[in-house]
C-alpha positions as CSV (number, residue, x, y, z in Angstrom):
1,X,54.9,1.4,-17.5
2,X,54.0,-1.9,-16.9
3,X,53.8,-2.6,-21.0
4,X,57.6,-1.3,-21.1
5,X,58.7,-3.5,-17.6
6,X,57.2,-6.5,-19.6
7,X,58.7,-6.1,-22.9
8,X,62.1,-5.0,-21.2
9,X,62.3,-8.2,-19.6
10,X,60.9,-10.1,-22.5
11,X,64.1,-8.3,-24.6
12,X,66.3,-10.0,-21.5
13,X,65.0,-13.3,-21.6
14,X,65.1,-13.7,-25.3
15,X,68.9,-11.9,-24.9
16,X,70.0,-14.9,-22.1
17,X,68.3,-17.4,-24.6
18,X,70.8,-16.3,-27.5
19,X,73.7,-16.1,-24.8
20,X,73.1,-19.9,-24.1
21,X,73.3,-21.0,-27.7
22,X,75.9,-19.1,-28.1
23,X,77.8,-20.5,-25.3
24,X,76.5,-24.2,-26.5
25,X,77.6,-23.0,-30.2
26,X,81.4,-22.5,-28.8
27,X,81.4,-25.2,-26.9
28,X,80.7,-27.6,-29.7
29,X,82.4,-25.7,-32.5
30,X,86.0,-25.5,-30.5
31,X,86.1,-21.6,-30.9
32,X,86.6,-21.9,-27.5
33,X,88.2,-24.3,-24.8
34,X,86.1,-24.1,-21.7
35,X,88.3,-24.7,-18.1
36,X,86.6,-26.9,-15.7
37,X,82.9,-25.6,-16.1
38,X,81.0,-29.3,-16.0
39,X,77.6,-27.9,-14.4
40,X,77.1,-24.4,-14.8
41,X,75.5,-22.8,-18.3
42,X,75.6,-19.3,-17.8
43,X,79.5,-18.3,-18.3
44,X,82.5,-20.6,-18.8
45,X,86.0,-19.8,-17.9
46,X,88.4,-20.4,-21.4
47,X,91.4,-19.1,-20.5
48,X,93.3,-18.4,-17.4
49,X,97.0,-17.6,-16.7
50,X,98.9,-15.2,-13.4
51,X,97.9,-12.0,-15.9
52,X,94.5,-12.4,-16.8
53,X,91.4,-14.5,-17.0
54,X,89.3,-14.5,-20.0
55,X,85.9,-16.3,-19.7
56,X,81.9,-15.7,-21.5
57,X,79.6,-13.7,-19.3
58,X,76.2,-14.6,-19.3
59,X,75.4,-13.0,-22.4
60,X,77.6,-14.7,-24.6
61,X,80.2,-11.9,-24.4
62,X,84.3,-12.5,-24.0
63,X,85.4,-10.7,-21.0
64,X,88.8,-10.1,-19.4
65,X,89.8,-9.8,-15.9
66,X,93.4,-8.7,-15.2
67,X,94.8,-9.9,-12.0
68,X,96.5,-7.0,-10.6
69,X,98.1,-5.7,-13.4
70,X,95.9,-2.3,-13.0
71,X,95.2,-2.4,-16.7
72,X,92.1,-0.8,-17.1
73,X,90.8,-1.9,-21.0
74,X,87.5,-1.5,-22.2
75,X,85.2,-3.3,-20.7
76,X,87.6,-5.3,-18.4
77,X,87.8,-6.3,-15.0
78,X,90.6,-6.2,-12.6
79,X,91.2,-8.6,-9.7
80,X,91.1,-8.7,-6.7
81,X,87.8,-6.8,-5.8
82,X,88.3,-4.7,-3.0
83,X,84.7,-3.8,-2.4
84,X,81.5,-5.4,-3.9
85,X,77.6,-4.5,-4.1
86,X,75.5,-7.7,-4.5
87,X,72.3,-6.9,-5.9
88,X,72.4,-10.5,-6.7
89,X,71.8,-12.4,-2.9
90,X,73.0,-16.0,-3.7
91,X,76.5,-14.0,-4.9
92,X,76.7,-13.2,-1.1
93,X,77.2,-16.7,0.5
94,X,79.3,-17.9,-2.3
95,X,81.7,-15.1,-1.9
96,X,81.8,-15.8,2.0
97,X,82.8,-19.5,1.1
98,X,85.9,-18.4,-0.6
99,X,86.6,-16.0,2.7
100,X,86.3,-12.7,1.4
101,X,83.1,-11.3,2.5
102,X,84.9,-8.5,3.9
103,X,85.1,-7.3,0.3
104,X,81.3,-6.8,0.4
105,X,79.9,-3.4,1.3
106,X,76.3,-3.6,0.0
107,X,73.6,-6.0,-0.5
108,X,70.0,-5.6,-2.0
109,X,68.2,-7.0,1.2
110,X,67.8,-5.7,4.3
111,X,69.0,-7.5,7.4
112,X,66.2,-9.1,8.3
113,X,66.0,-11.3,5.2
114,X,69.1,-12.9,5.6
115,X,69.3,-16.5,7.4
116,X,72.9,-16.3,7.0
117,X,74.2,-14.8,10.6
118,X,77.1,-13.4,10.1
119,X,75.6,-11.6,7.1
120,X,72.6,-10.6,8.9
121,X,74.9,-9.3,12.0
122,X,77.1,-7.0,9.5
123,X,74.0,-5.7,7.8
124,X,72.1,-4.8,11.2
125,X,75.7,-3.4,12.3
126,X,75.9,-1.3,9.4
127,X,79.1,-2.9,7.7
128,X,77.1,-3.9,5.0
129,X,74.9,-1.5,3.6
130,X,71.3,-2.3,2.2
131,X,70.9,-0.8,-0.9
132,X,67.4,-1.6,-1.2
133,X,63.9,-2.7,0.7
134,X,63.7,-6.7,0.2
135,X,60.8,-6.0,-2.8
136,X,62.4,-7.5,-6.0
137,X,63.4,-5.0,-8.4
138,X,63.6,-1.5,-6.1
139,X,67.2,-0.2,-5.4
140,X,68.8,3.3,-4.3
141,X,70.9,4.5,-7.3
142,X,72.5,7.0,-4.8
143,X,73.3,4.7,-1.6
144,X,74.8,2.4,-4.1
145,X,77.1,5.0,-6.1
146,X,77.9,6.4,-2.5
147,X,79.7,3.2,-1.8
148,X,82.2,3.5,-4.1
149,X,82.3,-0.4,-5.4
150,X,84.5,-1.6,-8.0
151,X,82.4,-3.6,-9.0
152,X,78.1,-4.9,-8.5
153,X,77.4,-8.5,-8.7
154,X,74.1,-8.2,-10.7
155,X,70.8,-10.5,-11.3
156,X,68.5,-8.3,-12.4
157,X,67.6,-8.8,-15.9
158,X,65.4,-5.8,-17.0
159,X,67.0,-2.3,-17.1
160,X,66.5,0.6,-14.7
161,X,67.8,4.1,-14.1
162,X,70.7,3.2,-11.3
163,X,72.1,0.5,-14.0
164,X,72.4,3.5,-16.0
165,X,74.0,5.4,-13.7
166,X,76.6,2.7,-12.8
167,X,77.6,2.7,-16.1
168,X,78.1,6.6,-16.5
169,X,80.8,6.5,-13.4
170,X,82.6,3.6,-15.3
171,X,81.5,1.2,-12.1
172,X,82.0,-2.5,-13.9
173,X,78.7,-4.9,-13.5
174,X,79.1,-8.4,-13.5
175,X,75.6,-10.7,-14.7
176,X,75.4,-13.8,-11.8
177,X,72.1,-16.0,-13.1
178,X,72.3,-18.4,-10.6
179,X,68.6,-18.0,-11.2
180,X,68.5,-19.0,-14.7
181,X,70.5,-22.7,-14.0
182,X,68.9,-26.1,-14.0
183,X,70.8,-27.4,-11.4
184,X,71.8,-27.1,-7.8
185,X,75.9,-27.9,-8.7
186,X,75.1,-25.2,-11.6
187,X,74.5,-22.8,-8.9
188,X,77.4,-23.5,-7.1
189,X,80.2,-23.2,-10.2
190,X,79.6,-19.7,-10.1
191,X,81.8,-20.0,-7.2
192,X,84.6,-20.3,-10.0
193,X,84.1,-17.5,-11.6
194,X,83.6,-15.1,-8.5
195,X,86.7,-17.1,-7.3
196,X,88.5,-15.1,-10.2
197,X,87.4,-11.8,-9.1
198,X,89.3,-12.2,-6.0
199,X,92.7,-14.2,-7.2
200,X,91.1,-17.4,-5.4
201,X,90.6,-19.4,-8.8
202,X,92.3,-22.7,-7.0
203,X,90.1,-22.2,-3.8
204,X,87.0,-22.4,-5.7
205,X,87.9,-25.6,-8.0
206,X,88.7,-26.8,-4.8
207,X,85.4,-26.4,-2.9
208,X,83.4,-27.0,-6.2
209,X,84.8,-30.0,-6.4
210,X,84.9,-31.2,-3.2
211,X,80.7,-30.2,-2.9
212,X,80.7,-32.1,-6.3
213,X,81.8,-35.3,-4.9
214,X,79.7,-35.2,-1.5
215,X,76.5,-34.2,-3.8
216,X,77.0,-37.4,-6.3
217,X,77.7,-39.8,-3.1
218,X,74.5,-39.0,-1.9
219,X,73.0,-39.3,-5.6
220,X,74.4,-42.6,-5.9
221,X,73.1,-43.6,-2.7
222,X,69.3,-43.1,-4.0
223,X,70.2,-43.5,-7.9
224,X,69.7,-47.1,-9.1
225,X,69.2,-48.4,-5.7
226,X,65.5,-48.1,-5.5
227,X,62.8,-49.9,-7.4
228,X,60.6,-47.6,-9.8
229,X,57.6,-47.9,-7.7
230,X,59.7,-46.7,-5.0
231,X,60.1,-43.6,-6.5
232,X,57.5,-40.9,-5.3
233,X,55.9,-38.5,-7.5
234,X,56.4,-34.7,-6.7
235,X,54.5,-31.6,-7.9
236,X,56.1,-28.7,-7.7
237,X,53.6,-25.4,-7.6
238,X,52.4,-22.2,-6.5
239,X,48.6,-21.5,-6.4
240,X,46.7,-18.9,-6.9
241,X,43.4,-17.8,-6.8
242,X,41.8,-19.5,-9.8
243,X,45.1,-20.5,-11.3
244,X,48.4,-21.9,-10.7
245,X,52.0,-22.6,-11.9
246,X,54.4,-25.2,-12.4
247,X,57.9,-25.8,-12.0
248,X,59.4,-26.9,-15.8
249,X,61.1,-29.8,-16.1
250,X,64.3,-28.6,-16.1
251,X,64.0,-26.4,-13.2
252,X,66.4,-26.9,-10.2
253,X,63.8,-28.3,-8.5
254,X,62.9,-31.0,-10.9
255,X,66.7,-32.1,-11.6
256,X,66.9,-31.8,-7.5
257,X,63.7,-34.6,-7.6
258,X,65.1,-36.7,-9.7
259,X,68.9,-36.7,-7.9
260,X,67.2,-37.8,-5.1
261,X,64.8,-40.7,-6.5
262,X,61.4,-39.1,-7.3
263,X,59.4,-38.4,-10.3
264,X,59.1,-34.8,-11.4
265,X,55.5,-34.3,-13.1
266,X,55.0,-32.2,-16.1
267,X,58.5,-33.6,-16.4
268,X,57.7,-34.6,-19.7
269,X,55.4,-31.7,-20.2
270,X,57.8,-29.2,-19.7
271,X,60.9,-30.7,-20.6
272,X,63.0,-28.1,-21.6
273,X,62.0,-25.4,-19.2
274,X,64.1,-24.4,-16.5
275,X,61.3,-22.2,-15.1
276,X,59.7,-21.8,-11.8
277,X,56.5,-21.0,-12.8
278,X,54.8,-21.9,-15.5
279,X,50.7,-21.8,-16.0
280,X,49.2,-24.6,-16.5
281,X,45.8,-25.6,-17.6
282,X,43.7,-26.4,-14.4
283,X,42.6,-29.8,-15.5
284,X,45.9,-30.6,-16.2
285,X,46.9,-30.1,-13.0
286,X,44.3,-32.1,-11.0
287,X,44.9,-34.8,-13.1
288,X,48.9,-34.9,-12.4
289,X,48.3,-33.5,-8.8
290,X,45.9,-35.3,-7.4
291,X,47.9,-39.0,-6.9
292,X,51.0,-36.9,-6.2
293,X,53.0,-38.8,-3.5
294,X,54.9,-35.0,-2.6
295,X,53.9,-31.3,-3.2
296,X,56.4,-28.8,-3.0
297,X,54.7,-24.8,-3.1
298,X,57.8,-23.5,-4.7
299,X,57.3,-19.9,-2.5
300,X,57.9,-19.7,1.3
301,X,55.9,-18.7,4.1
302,X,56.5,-14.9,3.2
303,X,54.1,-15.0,0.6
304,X,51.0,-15.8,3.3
305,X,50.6,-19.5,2.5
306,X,51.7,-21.1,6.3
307,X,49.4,-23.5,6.5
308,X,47.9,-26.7,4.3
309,X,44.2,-24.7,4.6
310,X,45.7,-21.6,2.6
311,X,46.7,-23.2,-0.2
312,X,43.2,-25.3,-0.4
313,X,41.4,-21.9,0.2
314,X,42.6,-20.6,-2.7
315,X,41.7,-23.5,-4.7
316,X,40.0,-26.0,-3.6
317,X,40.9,-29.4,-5.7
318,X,44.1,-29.4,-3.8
319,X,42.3,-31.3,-0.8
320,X,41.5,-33.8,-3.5
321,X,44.8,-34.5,-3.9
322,X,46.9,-37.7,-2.4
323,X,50.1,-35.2,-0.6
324,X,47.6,-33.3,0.8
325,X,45.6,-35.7,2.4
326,X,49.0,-37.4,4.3
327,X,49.7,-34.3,4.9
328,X,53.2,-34.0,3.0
329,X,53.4,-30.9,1.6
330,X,56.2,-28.3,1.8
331,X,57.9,-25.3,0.7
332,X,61.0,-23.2,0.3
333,X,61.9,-21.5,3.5
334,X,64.1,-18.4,3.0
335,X,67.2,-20.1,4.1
336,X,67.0,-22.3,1.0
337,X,67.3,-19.3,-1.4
338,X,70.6,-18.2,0.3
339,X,72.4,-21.9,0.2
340,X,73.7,-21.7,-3.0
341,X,76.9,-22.9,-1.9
342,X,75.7,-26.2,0.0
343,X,74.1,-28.0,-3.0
344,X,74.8,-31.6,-1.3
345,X,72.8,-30.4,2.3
346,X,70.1,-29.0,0.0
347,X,70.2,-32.7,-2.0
348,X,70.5,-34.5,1.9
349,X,67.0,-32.3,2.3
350,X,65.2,-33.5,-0.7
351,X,66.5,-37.3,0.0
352,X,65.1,-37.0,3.2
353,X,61.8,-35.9,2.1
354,X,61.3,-38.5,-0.3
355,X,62.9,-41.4,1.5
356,X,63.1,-40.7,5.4
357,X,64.3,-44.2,5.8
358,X,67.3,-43.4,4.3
359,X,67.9,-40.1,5.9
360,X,67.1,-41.4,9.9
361,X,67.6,-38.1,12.1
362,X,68.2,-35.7,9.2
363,X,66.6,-32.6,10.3
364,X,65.3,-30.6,7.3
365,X,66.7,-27.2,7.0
366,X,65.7,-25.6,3.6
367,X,62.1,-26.6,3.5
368,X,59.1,-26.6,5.6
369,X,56.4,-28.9,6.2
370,X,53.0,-27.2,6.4
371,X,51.1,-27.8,9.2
């Protein structure tokens, strides 16, 4: 079973792959005339009128949604979604920025992994209905089909039985990577397409670009202001016992770095990854590691790492290291995983980190320090 979960996802990474050449291909060929999509890679809006909006999915396919016309075609959507199931959790604070949460009746986690209140409130209340346990992949076919959605906001890229029965009972799925962006304002366009989905296209170009200016003022306030050496070096990692993995250097969190005036390592190494985890040789990584200015575990506290000693228990060439011996190393805390639609406070975070002098009484929100 474990052979087939690895070569399904395997068939879904190499799928996504093909769906963002294609989407490049259109781009530059003019097959296509993307609408305001300047961040985002895994869809692009092309067409868009009172009747319908046409756009590419994340797998390189033309959809339709139909804004309450009630044409039901093949394989299209119709606007505006009454109710939603998000298995996909950054969908959830993104569609409670454009004020329709009350369209959602199901999420994948359970209540108490959501940092968000008011989500955490209608999930304990049973308003929202957790249609699975908080472990990555499991969810109840039946709880889910006993909602009744229109339509499930999906991120799960390998195929299991209740995607299957979704699409028996004609219930439409929608792909929402945020996961698979390189960027924290890529994460946040998605509000443009989910805007479509509930007649609220305007709405979301509006607070898309309204995030998009307050993120680049802060860029610009680090960006070209500060001498190279002034620039600290971050490692981004997650250790385990005898080995470890590194952000790419086209992950989030490396283009996040670099907005706010560090220097990513394995940068260069792994340029044109967008991954979170990537193993690396152990050498490798003591000699990039151990004159890092910053190191960022790229887990949170959930996964048993709290403290500077766990991560140096499990391999012990981290106390070598220059971050760990001033003490400045962090990670995700769950709150960061569900602000997907506040890419300049995540950015404010990161500055702050790198360059409290320019930051004075910014409290970080979406990391923690290790003690």
């Amino acid at each position: 079973m474990k052979k087939v979960s690895h070569l399904l996802g395997a068939m879904f990474a190499c799928l996504f792959l093909l769906a963002c050449s294609a989407l490049s291909s259109c781009r530059q060929d003019g097959t296509y005339k993307a609408l305001s999509t300047s961040s985002a890679r895994g869809f692009y809006l092309v067409e868009r009128n009172d009747e319908k909006t046409v756009f590419i999915d994340a797998f390189g396919q033309k959809r339709e949604i139909f804004h309450g016309s009630g044409k039901l075609l093949p394989g299209a959507y119709v606007s505006p979604v009454k109710r939603a199931v998000c298995i996909s959790a950054p969908a959830v604070p993104l569609i409670n920025a454009l004020g329709e949460i009350d369209s959602v009746c199901g999420v994948k986690l359970p209540a108490d992994s959501w940092q968000l209140p008011e989500i955490r409130e209608r999930v304990e209340s049973k308003r929202i209905v957790a249609v699975g346990d908080g472990s990555h992949e499991y969810i109840n076919p039946e709880i889910m089909v006993s909602l009744r959605p229109d339509i499930v906001y999906n991120n799960i890229e390998s195929s299991g039985r209740w995607l299957s029965l979704l699409e028996e009972r004609n219930i439409k799925i929608l792909p929402v990577f945020t996961h698979k962006e390189t960027s924290l304002l890529g994460q946040f366009e998605w509000i443009r397409l989910l805007g479509e989905f509930y007649n609220q296209g305007n709405k979301a170009g509006r607070l898309f670009d309204e995030k998009l200016k307050s993120y680049n003022e802060l860029k610009n306030r680090v960006q070209g202001k500060l001498p190279e050496r002034e620039h600290p070096s971050v490692l981004g990692a997650v250790v385990y016992e005898h080995r470890v993995a590194v952000s790419g250097g086209d992950s989030v969190l490396a283009n996040t770095v670099e907005d706010a005036g560090g220097r990513f390592l394995f940068k260069d190494e792994f340029l044109n990854s967008e991954s979170q985890y990537i193993e690396c040789d152990p050498e490798a990584f003591f000699r990039k590691g151990v004159d890092s200015d910053v190191f960022i575990l790229t887990t949170t506290k959930a996964s048993g790492i709290k403290r500077i000693g766990d991560i140096t228990a499990l391999n012990d060439m981290c106390r070598h290291f220059k971050s760990f011996k001033n003490k400045n190393v962090w990670c995700y805390n769950l709150g960061y995983w569900q602000a997907v639609d506040r890419p300049d406070e995540v950015l404010s975070d990161m500055i702050a980190i790198l360059h409290p002098h320019l930051m004075p009484g910014h409290e970080v929100r979406y990391f923690d320090r290790l003690p």
